[in-house]
C-alpha positions in Angstrom: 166.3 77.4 72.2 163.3 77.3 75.1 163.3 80.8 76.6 164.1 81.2 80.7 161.5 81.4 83.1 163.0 84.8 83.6 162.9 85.8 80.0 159.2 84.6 79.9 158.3 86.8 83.0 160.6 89.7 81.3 158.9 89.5 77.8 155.5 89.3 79.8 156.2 92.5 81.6 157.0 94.0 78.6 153.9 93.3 77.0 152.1 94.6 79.6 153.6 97.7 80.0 153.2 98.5 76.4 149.4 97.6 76.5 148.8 99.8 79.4 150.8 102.5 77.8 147.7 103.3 75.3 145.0 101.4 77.0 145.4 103.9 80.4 145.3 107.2 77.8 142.3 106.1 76.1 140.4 105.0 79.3 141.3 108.7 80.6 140.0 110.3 77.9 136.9 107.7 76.8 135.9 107.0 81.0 133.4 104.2 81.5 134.5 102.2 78.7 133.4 98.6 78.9 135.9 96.1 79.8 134.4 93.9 76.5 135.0 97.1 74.4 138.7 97.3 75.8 139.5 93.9 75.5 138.5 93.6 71.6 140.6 96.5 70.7 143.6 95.8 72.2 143.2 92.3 71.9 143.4 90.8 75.2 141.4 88.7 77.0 138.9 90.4 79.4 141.0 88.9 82.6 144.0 89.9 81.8 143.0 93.3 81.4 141.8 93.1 84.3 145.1 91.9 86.0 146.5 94.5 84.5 145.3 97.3 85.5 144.7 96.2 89.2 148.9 96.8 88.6 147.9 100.4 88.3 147.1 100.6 92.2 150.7 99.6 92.8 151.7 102.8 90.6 152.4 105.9 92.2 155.5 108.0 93.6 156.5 108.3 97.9 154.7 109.3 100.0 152.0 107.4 98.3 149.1 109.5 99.3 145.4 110.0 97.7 147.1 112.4 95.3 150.3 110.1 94.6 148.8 107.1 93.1 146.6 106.1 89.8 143.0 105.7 90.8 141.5 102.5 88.5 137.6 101.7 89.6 136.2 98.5 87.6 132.1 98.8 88.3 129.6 96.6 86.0 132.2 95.8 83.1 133.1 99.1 82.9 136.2 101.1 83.3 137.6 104.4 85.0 141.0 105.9 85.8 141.9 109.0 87.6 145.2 110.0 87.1 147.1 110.8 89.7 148.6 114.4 90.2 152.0 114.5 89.2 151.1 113.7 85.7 149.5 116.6 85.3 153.1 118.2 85.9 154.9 119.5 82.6 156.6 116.1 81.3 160.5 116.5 80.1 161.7 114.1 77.4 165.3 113.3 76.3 165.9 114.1 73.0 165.9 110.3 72.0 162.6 110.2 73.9 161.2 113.3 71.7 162.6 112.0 68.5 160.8 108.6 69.1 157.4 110.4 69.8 157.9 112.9 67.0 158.1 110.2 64.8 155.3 108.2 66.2 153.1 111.3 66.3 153.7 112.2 62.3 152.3 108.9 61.4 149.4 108.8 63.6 148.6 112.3 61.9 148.2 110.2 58.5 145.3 108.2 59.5 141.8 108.2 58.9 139.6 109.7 60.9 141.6 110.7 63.4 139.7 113.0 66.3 142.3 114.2 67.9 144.7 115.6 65.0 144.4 119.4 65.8 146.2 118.4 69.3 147.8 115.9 68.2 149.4 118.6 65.5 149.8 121.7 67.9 151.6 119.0 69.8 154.0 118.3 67.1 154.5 121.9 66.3 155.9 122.2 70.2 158.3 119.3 69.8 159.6 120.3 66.3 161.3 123.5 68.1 162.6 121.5 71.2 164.4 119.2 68.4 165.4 121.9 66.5 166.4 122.4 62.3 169.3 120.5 62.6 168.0 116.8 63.6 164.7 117.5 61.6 166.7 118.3 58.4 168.2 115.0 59.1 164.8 113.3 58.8 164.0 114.8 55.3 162.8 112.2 53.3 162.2 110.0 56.0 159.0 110.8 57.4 156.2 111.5 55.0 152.6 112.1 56.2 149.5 113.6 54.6 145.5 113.6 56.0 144.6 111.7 52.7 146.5 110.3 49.1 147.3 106.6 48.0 149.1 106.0 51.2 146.2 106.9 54.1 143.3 105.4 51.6 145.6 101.6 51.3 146.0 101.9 55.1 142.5 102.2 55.7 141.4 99.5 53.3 144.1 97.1 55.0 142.6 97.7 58.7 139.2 97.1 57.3 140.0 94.0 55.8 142.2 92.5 58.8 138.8 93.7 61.0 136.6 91.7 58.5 138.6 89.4 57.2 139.4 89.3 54.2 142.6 88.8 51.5 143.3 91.9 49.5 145.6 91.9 46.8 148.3 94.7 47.2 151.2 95.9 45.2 153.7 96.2 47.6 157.7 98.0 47.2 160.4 96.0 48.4 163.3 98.3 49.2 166.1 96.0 49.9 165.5 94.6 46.3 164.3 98.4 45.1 161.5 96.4 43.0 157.3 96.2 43.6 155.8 92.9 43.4 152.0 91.6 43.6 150.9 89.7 46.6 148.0 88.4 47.7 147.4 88.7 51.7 145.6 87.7 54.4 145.9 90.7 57.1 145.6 90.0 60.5 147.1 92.7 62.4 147.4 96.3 61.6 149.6 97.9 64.3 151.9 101.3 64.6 155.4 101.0 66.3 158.8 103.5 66.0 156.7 105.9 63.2 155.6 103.4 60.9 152.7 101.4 60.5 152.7 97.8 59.9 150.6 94.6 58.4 151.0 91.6 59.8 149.6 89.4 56.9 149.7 85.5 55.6 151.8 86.1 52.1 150.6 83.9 49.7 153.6 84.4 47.2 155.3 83.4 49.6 153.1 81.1 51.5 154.8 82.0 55.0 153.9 84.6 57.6 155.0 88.3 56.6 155.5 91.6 57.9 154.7 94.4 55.7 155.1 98.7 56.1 152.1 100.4 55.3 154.0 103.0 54.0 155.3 100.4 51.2 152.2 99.4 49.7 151.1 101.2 46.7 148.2 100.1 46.3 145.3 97.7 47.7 142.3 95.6 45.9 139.8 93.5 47.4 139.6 90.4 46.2 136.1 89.0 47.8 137.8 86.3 49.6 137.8 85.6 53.5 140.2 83.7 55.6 140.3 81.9 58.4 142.6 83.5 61.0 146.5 81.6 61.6 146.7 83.1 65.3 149.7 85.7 64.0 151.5 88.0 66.9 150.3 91.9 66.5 151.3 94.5 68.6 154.5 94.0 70.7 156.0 91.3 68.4 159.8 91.9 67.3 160.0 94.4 64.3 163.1 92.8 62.6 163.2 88.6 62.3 166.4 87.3 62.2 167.9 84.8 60.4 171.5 82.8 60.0 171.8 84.4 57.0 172.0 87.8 58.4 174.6 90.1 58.3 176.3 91.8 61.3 177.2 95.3 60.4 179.0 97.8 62.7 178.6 101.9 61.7 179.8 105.0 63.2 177.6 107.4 63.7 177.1 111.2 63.8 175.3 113.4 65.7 172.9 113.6 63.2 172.9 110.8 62.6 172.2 108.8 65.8 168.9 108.6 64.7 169.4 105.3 63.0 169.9 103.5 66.2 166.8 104.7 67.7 164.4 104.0 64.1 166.2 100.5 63.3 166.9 96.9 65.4 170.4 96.9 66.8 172.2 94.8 68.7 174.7 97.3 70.8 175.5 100.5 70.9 178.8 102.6 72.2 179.4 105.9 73.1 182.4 107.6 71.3 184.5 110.6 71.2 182.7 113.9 69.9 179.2 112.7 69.8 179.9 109.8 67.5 177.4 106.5 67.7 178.9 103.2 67.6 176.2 100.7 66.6 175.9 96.8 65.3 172.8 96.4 63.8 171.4 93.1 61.7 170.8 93.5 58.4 169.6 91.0 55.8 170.5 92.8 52.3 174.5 94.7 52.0 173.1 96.6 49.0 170.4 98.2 50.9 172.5 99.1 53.8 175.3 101.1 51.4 171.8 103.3 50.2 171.4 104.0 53.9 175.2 105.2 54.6 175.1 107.2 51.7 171.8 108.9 52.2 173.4 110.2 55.8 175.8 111.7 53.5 179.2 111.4 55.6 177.4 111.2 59.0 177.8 107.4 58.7 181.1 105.2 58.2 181.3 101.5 58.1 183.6 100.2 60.3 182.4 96.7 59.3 181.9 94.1 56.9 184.2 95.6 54.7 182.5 94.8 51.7 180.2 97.1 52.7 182.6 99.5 53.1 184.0 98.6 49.3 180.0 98.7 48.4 179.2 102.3 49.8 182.2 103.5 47.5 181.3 101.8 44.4 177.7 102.9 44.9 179.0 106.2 45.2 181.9 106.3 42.1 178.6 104.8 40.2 176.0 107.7 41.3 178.5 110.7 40.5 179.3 108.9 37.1 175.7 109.5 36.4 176.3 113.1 37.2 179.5 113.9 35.1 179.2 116.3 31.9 179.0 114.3 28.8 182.0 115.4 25.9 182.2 115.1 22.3 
C-alpha cells in the first residue's frame, strides 16, 4: 500500500521533530558547531538541517516577544541557538513522560565515554523519587546499566564498526526463542530509542536486514572485513516490523503494570475501571509473551488469544512443579 500525501507529510514531521529534539540540546550546549559537523552526526543532509531549524523561528509561546521565541543564528557553516526564556522554567512531566525519560536516561548512563554522566545521574536520582518505590520495583530486572562490563565494551565495539565499516561477528541472545546464536553483521546504524539501544545491521545468517538490542549481544569479534553500505533506516525507523504472521494479543493491565504499553509497540489502548490498562499489542512469538505475563506477576491478564491464556497457566503449573519438595 502507497502511503497518503498526508501520511508522508505526517511521518516527515515526525522525523523532524525527533531530529531537532537532540540536535537543539547539543547546539545549546556545544554553540558554534559547524553545520558539516551536525549534519554527519545526525545524518542529514546539510539543507535539511538547515530547513529545519529555520522551523525554530516559528517556535515560541504568545505574546511572541524577544524573550518568547528560540533564537537560531546560522553565520559561516556554523550554528547557535538561544533558548528562549520559558525553558529555563522548572519543566513538569506526566508520569508516563518521567517513566519514558527515566528509562532513556539509565541507558545513556551505560555508555562510553559519556561527559555528562554526573548530571545526567543527579538527574536520575531526582526522577527516581517523583516515580516513587512502587513503579521502580516494577522495573526490577528490566533495566540494567553499569559504566563498563561485557555489555558497554560490545556496544562500543558495534558503534565503531558501523562508523568504520566493518562486519563483526557477534553472539547474540534471542529471547523469544530463549537460545544465542552466531551471526555475522554488517552494522550500519547504532541508535538509542524507549531505553534500549539498538543495531541496525545486514544479518548474514539470515541474509536479510535485522534489528538487533545492544543489550542482547554477548559478545562482539572483528572480523577484518568491510562492507559496502545497503542505505538501512537508523534513527526514527519503526521499532517493531510487522508481519501477517503476527499475533494480535489483548492484556489487562495494572497499575504497575502500565508500563508495558509505554516500553512495547501497541496498537490501542483503553482506559478501565480502577486504574486497569487495556492494551492490543503485536507480538510475533505466544511463548514469549506468557514469560512477560507471568513476570508482572498477576498485574497482567490475557483477555485474548486464548491460547495464550491456556499458555500462561501451563507455563506456570510447569515453573511451581520445578519448585515442589521431592518425596521418597
Amino acid at each position: 500500500m502507497v502511503p497518503r500525501q498526508g501520511q508522508r507529510s505526517a511521518a516527515k514531521a515526525a522525523d523532524r521533530l525527533r531530529r531537532l529534539l537532540v540536535v537543539v540540546p547539543y547546539v545549546v550546549r556545544h554553540p558554534g558547531t559547524s553545520l558539516s559537523e551536525l549534519a554527519r552526526m545526525f545524518e542529514v543532509g546539510e539543507r535539511e538541517l538547515v530547513e529545519d531549524l529555520n522551523l525554530l523561528f516559528l517556535a515560541g509561546l504568545p505574546p511572541y516577544g524577544p524573550g518568547d521565541l528560540i533564537d537560531v543564528e546560522i553565520e559561516e557553516g556554523r550554528v547557535w541557538v538561544g533558548m528562549a526564556d520559558y525553558f529555563g522554567r522548572p519543566v513538569r512531566l506526566t508520569r508516563s513522560e518521567a517513566l519514558a525519560l527515566y528509562l532513556k536516561g539509565k541507558t545513556l548512563l551505560g555508555s562510553p565515554g559519556l561527559e555528562e554522566a554526573p548530571a545526567l545521574r543527579s538527574a536520575l536520582e531526582k526522577i527516581e523519587k517523583g516515580l516513587g518505590r512502587e513503579t521502580l520495583a516494577s522495573l526490577a530486572g528490566r533495566v540494567e546499566v553499569g559504566a563498563g562490563g561485557h555489555g558497554a565494551r560490545a556496544l562500543a565495539t558495534v558503534r565503531r564498526a558501523a562508523e568504520r565499516r566493518e562486519r563483526v561477528e557477534v553472539e547474540y541472545y534471542t529471547a523469544a526463542r530463549d537460545e544465542i546464536t552466531v551471526r555475522r553483521i554488517d552494522p550500519e546504524h547504532v541508535f538509542s530509542a524507549m531505553g534500549n539501544w539498538y543495531v541496525v545491521a545486514w544479518d548474514h545468517l539470515s541474509d536479510a536486514e535485522r534489528l538487533f538490542r545492544a543489550d542482547r549481544i554477548r559478545s562482539v569479534t572483528e572480523t577484518g572485513e568491510t562492507f559496502e553500505p545497503r542505505g538501512l533506516l537508523g534513527l526514527g525507523r519503526p521499532l517493531y516490523t510487522r508481519s501477517d504472521a503476527d499475533f494480535r494479543v489483548r492484556l489487562l493491565l495494572g497499575p504497575t503494570a502500565r508500563w508495558v504499553a509505554e516500553y512495547y509497540e501497541t496498537e490501542s489502548s483503553r482506559q478501565g475501571d480502577g486504574g486497569m490498562l487495556e492494551v492490543t499489542l503485536p507480538a510475533k512469538d505466544l511463548p514469549w509473551v506468557a514469560k512477560l505475563v507471568l513476570r508482572l506477576a498477576g498485574e497482567a491478564h490475557v483477555l485474548d488469544p486464548p491460547e495464550l491464556a491456556r499458555m500462561v497457566r501451563e507455563t506456570a503449573a510447569a515453573t511451581l512443579a520445578n519448585y515442589r519438595p521431592r518425596t521418597g
